[in-house]
MISETI-935286 format. One line per field, with one value per atom (N, C-alpha, C): z, y, x; atom name. Coordinates in Angstrom, 2 decimals, always signed. Each point is the difference from the previous one (the first is absolute). Example, Ala and Ser with C-alpha at 12.3 -4.5 7.8 and 13.67 -1.06 7.14 Angstrom:
BEGIN
up	c(+7.80_+0.00_+0.00_-0.72_+0.06_+0.73) $
north	c(-5.69_+1.19_+1.20_+1.05_+1.19_+1.09) $
east	c(+13.19_-0.89_+0.90_-0.35_+0.82_-0.77) $
at	c(N_CA_C_N_CA_C) $
//
This chain:
BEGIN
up	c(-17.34_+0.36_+0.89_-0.47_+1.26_+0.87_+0.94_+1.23_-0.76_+0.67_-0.12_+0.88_+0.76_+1.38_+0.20_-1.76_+0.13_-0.22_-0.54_+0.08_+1.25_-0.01_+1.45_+1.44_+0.24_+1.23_+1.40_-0.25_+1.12_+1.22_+1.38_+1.15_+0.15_+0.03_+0.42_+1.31_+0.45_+0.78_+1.18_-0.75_+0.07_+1.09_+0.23_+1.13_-0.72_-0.06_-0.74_+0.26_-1.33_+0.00_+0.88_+0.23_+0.21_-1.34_+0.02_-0.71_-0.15_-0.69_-0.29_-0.57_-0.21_-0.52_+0.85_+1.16_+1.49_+0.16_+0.26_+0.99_+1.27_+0.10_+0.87_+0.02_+0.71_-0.26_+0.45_-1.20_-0.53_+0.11_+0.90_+0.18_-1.58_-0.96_-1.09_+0.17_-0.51_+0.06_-1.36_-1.09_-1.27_-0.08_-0.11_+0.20_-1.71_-0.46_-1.39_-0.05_-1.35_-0.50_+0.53_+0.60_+1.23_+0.45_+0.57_+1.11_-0.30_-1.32_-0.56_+0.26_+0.77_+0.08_-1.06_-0.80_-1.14_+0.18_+1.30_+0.31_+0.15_+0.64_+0.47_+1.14_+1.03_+0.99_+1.43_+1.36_+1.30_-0.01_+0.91_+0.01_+1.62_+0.91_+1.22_+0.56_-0.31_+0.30_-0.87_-1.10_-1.05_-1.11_-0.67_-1.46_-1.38_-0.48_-1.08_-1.37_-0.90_-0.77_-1.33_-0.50_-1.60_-0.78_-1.32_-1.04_-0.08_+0.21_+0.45_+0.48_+1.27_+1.58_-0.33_-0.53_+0.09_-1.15_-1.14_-0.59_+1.14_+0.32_+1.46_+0.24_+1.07_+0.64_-0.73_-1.49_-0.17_-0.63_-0.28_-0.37_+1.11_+1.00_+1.58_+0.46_-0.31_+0.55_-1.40_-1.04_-0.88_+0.01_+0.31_+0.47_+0.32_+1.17_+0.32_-0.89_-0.78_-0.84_-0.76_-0.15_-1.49_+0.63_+1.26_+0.68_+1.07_-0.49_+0.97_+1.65_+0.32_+0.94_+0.63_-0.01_+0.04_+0.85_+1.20_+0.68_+0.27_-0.21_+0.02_+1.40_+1.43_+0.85_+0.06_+1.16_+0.15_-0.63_-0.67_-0.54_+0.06_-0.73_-0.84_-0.82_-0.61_-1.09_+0.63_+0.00_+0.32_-0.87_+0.23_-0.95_-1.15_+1.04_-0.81_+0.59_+0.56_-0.21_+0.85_-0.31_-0.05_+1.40_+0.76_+1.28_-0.70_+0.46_+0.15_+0.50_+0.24_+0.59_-1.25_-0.36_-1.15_+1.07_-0.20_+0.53_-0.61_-0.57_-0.89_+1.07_-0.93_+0.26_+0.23_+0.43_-0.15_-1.00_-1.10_-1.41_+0.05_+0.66_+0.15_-1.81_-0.07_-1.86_-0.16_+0.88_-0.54_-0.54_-1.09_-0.45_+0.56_+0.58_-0.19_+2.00_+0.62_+1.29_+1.09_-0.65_+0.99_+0.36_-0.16_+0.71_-0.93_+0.22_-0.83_-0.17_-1.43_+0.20_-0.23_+0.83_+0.02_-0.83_-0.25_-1.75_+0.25_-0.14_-0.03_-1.14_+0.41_-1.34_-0.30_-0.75_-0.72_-1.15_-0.11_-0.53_-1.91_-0.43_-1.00_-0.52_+1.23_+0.09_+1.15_-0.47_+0.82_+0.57_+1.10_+0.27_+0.24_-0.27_-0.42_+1.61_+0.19_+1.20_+1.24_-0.26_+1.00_+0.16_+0.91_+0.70_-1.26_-0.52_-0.48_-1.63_-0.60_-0.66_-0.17_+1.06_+0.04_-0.29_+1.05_+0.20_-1.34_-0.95_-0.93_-1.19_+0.12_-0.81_+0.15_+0.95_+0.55_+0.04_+0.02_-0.32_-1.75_-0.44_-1.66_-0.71_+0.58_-0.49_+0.44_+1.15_+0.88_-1.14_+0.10_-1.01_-1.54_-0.12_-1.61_-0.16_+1.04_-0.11_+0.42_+1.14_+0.22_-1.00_-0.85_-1.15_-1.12_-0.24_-0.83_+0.26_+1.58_+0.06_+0.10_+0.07_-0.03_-1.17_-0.87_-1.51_+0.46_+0.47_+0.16_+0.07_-0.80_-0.51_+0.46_+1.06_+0.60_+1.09_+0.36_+0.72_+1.42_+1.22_+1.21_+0.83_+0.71_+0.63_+1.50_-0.02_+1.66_+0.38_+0.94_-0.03_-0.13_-0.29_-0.93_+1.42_+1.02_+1.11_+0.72_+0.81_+1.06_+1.46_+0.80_+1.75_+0.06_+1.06_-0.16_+1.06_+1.11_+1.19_+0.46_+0.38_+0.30_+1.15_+0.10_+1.23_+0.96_+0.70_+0.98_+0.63_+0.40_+1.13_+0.30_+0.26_+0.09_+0.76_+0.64_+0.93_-0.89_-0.64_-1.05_-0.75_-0.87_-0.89_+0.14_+1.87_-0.06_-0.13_+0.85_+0.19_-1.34_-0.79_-1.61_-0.67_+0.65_-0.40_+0.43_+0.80_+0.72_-0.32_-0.32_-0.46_-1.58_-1.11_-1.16_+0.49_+0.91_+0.26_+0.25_+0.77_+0.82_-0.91_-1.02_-0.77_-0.46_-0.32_-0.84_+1.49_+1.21_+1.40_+0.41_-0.84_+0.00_-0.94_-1.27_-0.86_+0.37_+0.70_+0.36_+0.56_+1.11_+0.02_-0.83_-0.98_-0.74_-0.36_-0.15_-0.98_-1.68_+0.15_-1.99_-0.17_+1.13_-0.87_-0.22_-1.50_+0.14_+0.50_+0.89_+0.37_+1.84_+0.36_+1.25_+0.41_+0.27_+0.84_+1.37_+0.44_+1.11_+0.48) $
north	c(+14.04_-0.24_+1.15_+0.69_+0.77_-0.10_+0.27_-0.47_+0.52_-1.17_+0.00_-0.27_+0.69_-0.55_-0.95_+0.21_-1.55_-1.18_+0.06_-1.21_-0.19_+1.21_-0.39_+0.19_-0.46_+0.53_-0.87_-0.84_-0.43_+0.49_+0.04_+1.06_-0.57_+0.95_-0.68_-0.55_-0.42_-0.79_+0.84_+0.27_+0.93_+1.55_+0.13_+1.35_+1.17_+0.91_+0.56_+1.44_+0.43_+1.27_-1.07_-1.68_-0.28_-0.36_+0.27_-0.14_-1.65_-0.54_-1.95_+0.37_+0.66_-0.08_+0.29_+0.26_+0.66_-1.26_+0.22_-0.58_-0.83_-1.27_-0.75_-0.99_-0.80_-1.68_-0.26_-0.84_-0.15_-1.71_-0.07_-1.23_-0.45_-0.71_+0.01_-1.36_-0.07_-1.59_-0.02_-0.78_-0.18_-1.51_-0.50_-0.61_-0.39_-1.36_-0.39_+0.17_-0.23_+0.14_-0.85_+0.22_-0.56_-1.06_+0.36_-0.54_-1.57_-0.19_-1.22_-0.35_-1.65_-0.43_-0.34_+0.95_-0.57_+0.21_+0.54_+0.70_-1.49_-0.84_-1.37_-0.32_-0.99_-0.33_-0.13_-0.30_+0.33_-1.67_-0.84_-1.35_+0.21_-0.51_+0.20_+1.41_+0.72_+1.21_+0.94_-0.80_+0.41_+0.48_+0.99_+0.32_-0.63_-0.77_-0.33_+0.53_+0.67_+1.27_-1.30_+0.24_-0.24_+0.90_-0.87_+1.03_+1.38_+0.51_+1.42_+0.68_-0.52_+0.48_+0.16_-1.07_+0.61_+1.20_+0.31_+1.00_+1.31_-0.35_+1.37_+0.04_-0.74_-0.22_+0.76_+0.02_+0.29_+1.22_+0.88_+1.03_+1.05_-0.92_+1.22_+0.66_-1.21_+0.03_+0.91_+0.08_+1.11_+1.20_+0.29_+1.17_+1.02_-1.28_+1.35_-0.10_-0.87_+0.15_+0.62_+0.50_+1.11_+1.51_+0.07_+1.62_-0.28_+1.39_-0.29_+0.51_+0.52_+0.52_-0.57_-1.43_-1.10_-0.94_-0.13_-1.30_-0.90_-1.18_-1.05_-0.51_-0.41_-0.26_-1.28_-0.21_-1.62_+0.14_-1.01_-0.70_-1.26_-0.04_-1.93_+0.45_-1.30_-0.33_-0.88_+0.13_-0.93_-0.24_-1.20_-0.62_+0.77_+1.13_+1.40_+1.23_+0.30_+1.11_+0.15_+1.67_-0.14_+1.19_-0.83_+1.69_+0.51_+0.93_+0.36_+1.41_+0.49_+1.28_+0.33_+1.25_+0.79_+1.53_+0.29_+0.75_+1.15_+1.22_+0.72_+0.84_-0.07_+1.05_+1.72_+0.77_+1.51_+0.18_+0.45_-0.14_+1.49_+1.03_+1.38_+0.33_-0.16_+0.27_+1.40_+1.27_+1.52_+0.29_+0.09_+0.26_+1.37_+1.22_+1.13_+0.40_-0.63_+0.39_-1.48_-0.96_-0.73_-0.63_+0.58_-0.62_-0.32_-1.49_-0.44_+0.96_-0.02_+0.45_-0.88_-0.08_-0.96_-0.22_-1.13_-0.20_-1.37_+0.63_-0.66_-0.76_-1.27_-1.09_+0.33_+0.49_+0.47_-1.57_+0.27_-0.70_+0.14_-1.03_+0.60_+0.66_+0.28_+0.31_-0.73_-0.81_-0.65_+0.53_-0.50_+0.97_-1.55_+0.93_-1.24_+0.13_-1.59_-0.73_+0.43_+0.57_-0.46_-1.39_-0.29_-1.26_-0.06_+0.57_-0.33_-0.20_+0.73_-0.58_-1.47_-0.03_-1.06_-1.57_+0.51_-1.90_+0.40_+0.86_+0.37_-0.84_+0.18_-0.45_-1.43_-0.34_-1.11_-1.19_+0.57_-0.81_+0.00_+0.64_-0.03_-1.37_+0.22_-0.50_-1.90_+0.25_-1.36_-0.92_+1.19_-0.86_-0.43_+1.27_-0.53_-1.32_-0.07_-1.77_-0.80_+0.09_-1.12_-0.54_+0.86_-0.06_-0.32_+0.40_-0.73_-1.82_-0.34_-0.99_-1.14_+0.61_-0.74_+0.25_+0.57_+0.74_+0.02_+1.14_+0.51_+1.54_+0.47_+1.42_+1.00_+0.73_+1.16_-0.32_-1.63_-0.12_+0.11_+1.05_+0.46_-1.26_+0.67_-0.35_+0.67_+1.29_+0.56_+0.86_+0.34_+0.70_+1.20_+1.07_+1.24_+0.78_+0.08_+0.94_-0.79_+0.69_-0.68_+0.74_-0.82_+0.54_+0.89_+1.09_+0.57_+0.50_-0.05_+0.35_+0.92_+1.32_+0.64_-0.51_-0.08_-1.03_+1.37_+0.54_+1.01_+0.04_-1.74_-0.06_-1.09_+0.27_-1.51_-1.48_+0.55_-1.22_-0.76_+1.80_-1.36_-0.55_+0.69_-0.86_-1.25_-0.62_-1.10_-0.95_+0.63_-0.99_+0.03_+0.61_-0.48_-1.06_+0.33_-0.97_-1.48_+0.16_-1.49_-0.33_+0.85_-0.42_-0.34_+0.34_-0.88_-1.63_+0.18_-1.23_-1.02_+0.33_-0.95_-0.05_+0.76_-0.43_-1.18_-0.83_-1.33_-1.08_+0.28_-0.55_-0.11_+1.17_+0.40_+0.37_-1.31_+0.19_-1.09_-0.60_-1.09_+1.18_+1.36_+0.42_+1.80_-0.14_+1.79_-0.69_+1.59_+0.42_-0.23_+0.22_-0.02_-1.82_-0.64_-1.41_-0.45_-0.67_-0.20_-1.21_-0.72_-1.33_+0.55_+1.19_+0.04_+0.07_-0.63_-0.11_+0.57_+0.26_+0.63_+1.71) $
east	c(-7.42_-1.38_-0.46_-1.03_-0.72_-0.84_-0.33_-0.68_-1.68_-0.57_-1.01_-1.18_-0.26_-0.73_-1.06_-0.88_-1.22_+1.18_+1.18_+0.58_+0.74_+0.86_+1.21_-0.61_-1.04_-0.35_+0.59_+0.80_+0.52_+0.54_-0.65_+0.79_+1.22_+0.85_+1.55_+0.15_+0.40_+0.93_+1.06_+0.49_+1.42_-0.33_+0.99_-0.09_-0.02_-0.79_-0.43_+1.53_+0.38_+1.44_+1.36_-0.04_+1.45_+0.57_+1.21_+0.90_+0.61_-0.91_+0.81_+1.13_+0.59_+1.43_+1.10_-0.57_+0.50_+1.15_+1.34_+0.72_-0.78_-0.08_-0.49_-0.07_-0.82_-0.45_-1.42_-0.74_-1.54_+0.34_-1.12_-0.13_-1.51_+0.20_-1.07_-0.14_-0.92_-1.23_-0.59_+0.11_-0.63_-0.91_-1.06_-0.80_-0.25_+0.04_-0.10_-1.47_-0.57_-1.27_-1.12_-0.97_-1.09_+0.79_+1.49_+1.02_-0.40_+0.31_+0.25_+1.58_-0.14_+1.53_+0.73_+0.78_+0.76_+1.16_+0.73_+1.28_+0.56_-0.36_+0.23_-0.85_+0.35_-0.55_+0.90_-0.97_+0.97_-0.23_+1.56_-0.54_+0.97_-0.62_+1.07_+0.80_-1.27_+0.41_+1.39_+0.38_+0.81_-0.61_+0.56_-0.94_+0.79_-0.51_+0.41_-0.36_+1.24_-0.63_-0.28_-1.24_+0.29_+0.73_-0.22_+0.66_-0.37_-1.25_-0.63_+0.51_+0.18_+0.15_+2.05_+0.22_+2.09_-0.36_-0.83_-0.25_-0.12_-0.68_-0.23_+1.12_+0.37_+1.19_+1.31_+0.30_+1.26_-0.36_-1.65_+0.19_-0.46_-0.27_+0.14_+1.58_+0.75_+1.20_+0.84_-0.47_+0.54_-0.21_-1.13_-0.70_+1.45_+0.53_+1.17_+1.16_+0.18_+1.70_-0.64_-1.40_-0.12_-0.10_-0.10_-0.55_+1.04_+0.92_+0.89_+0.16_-1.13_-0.66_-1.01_+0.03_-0.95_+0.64_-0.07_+0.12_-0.95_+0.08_-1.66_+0.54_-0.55_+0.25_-0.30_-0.38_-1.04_-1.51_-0.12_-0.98_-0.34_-0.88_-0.39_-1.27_+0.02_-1.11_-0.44_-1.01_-1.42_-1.10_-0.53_-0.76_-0.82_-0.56_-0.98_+0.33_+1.33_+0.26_+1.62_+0.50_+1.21_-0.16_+0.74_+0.13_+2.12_+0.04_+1.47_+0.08_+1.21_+0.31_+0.90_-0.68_+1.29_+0.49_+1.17_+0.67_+0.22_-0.24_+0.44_+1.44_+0.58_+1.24_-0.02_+0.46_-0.02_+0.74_+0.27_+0.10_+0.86_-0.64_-0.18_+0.37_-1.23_-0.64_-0.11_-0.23_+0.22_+1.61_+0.11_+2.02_+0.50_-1.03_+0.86_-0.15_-0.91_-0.32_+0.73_+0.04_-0.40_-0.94_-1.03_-1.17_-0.93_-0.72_-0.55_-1.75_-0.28_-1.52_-0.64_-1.15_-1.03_-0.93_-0.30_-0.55_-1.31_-0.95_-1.34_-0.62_-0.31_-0.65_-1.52_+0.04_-1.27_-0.41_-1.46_-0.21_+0.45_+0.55_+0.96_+0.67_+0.53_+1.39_+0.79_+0.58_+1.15_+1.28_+0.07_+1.40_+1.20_+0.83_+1.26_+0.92_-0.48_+0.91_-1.26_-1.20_-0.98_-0.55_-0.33_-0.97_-0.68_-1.03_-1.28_+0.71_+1.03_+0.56_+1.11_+0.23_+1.41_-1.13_-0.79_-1.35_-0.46_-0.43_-0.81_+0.94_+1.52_+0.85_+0.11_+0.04_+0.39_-1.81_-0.65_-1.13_-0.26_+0.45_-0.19_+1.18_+1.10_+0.86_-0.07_-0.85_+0.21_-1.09_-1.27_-1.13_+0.27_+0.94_+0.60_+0.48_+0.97_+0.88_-1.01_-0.93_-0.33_-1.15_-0.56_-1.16_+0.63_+1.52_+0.86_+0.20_+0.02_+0.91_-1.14_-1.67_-1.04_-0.98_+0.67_-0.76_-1.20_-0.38_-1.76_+0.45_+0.39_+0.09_-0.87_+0.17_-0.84_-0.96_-0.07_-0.30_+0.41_-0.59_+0.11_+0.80_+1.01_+0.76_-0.30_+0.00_-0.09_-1.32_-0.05_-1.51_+0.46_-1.04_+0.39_+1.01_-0.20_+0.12_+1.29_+0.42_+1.27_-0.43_+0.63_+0.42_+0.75_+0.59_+0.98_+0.38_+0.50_+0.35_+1.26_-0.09_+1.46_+0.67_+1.11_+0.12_+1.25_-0.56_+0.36_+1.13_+0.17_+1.14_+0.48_+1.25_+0.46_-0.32_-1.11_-0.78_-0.84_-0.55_-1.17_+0.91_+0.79_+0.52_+0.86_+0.47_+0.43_-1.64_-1.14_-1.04_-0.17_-0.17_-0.64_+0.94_+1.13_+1.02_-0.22_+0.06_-0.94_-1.09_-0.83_-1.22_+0.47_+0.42_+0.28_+0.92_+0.75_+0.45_-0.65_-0.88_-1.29_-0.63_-0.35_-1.39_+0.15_+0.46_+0.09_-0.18_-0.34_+0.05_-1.66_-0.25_-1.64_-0.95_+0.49_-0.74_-1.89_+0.34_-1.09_-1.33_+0.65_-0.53_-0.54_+0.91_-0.05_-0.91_-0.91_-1.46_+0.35_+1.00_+0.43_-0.20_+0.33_+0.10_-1.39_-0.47_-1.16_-0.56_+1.16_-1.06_+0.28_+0.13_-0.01_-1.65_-0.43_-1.74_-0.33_+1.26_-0.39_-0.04) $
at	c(N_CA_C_N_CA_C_N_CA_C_N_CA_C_N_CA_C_N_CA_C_N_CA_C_N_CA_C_N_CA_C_N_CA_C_N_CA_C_N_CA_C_N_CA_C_N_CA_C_N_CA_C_N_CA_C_N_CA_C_N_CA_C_N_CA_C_N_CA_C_N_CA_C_N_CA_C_N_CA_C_N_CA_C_N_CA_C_N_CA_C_N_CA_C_N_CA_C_N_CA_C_N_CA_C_N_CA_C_N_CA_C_N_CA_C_N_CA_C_N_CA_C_N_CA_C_N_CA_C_N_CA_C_N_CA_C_N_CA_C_N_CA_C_N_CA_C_N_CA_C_N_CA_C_N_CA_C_N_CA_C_N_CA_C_N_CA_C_N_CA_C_N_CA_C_N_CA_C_N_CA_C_N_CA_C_N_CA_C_N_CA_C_N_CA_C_N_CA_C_N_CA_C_N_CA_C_N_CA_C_N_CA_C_N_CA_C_N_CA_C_N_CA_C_N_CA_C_N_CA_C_N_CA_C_N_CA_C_N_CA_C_N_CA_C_N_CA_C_N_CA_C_N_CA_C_N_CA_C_N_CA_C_N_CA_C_N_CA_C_N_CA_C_N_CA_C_N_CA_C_N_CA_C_N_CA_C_N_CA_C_N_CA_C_N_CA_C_N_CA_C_N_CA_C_N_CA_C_N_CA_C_N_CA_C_N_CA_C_N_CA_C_N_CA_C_N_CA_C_N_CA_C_N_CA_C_N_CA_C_N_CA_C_N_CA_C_N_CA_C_N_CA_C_N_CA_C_N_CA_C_N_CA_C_N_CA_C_N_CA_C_N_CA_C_N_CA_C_N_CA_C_N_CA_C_N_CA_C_N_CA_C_N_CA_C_N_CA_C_N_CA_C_N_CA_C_N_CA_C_N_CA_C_N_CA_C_N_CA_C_N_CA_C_N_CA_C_N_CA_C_N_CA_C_N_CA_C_N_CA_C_N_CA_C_N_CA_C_N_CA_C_N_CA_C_N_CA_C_N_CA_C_N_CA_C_N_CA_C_N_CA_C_N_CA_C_N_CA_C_N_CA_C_N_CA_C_N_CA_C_N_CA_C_N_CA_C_N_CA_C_N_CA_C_N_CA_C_N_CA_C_N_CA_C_N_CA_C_N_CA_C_N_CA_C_N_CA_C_N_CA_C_N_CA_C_N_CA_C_N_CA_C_N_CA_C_N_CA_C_N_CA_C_N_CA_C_N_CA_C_N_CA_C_N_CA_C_N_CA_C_N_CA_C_N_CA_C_N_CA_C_N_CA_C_N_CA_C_N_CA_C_N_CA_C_N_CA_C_N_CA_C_N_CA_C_N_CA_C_N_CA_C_N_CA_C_N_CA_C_N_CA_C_N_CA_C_N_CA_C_N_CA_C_N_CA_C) $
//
């Protein structure tokens, strides 16, 4: 596909020349389609996955037995959307130096074992089963875009850690839930 600017005009997101394929840990946030609850529901501050939602659930957690440079950290699934920490590995992918070269996601062109590819994979595959397991064929599962956070240091990354723990503690009050009124 070639870029087309009356079509692709979406501003990115993303830090403009970093490297998502970089050795690190990305705190990502994927939000289902107008953050409709079909993942399951919270009852007592527990999340209870439907059939959907263990769909998520067991193809987040594959993510890494298929990329072997992939650690999935703490997460959860939630009703309309999925927080988790993916970890990429230092791979050191240059064969003759050592040192890896840095490789930028262009718009069609994907780069293999980046962020914007791994959720890109991983949201295709999730909507496939779950449009399989509710026969409505092509019908939207996630919203087109994701969260994506570099996570710097090990402080943030215990608080983010805590913060996926807690979220199911504070779903009465997250913005994503839609019967929060306040």
């Amino acid at each position: 596909m070639t870029y087309d600017p009356e079509k692709h005009h979406r501003r990115s997101i993303r830090l403009k020349e970093y490297d998502y394929s970089r050795a690190g840990a990305y705190f990502i946030t994927i939000c289902t389609y107008n953050k409709e609850c079909i993942l399951g529901k919270v009852t007592n501050s527990k999340v209870q996955l439907n059939e959907y939602g263990i769909i998520v659930d067991n193809e987040w957690t594959k993510t890494a037995e298929i990329r072997s440079n992939i650690i999935i950290d703490k997460y959860i699934v939630m009703p309309n959307h999925l927080h988790g920490i993916i970890i990429i590995l230092d791979n050191g992918s240059s064969r003759n130096t050592g040192h890896r070269v840095p490789t930028f996601e262009q718009f069609g062109r994907p780069t293999s074992n980046s962020i914007p590819t791994i959720i890109r994979s991983f949201k295709a595959v999730t909507k496939k089963r779950i449009n399989e397991t509710r026969k409505s064929y092509g019908k939207a599962v996630w919203q087109p875009r994701f969260y994506e956070h570099i996570i710097r240091n090990r402080d943030e990354l215990d608080k983010i850690r805590q913060y996926i723990i807690d979220n199911p503690l504070q779903w009465e009050l997250d913005s994503k839930n839609p019967d929060n009124t306040k």
